[in-house]
C-alpha positions as CSV (number, residue, x, y, z in Angstrom):
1,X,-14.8,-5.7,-12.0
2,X,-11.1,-6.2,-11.6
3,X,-9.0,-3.7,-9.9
4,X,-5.6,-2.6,-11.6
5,X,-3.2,-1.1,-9.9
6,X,0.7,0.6,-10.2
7,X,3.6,2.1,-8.5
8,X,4.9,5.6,-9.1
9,X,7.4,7.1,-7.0
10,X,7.0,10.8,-5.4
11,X,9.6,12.1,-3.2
12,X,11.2,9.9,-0.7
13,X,8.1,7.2,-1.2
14,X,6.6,4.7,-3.4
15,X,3.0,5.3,-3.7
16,X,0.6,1.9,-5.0
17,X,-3.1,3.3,-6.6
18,X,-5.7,2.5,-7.7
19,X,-5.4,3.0,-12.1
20,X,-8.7,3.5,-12.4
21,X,-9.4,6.2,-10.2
22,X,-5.8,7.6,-9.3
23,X,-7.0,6.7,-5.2
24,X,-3.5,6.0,-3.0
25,X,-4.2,2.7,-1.4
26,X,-0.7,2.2,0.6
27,X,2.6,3.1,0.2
28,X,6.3,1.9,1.1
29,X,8.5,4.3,2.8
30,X,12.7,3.8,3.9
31,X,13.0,5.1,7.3
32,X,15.6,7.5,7.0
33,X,19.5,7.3,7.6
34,X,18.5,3.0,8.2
35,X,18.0,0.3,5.8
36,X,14.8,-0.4,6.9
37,X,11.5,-0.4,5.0
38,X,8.2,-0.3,6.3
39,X,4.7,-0.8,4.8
40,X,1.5,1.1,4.9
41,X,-1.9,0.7,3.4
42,X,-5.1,2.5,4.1
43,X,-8.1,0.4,4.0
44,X,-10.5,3.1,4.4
45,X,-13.1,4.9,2.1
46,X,-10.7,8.2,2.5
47,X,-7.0,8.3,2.6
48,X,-4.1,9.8,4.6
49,X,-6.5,9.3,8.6
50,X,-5.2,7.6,11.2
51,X,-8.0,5.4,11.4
52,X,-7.9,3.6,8.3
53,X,-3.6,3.5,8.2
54,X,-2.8,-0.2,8.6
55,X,1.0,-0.9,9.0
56,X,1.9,-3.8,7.3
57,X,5.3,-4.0,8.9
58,X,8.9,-3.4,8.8
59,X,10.9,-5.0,5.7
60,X,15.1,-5.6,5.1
61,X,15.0,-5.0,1.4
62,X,12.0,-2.6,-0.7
63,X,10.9,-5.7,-2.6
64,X,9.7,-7.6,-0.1
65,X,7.7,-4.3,1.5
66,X,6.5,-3.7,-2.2
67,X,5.3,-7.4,-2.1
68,X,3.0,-6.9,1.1
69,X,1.0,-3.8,-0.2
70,X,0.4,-6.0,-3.3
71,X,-0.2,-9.1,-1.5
72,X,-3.0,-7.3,0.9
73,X,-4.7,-5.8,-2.2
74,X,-4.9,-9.2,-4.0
75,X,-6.5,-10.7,-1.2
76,X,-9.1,-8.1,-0.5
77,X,-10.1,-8.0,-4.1
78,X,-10.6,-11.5,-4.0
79,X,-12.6,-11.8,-0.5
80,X,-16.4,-11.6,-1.0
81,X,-17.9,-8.9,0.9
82,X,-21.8,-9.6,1.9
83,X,-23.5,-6.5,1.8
């Protein structure tokens, strides 16, 4: 099954989930009072821990932070996981 997933903004960030479920995978946040974007997702089973927060990195424009939550997602849904 494919995953779908959208943007909605809450606050001062930009939250990706998951459609099908409403789970928070990542999200892209402007530091505040700089121009400076950084990328989080969360690769976990449960959201918002430490331990599962993986920073993608720091970004000059939102687009290109949008563009590395979505990039990490597409390649984890397409990575076959042997169980």
């Amino acid at each position: 099954m494919t995953k779908s997933y959208l943007w909605k903004n809450i606050g001062d960030k930009f939250y990706f989930y998951e459609v099908h479920t409403g789970k928070i995978v990542g999200f892209v946040h402007k530091y505040p009072h700089h121009d400076v974007w950084i990328s989080v997702v969360y690769k976990g089973e449960y959201a918002f821990t430490v331990d599962t927060e993986v920073h993608l990195g720091q970004y000059i424009d939102f687009s290109f932070a949008q563009s590395a939550v979505e990039y990490y997602w597409d390649v984890q849904n397409r990575t076959l996981l042997e169980g």
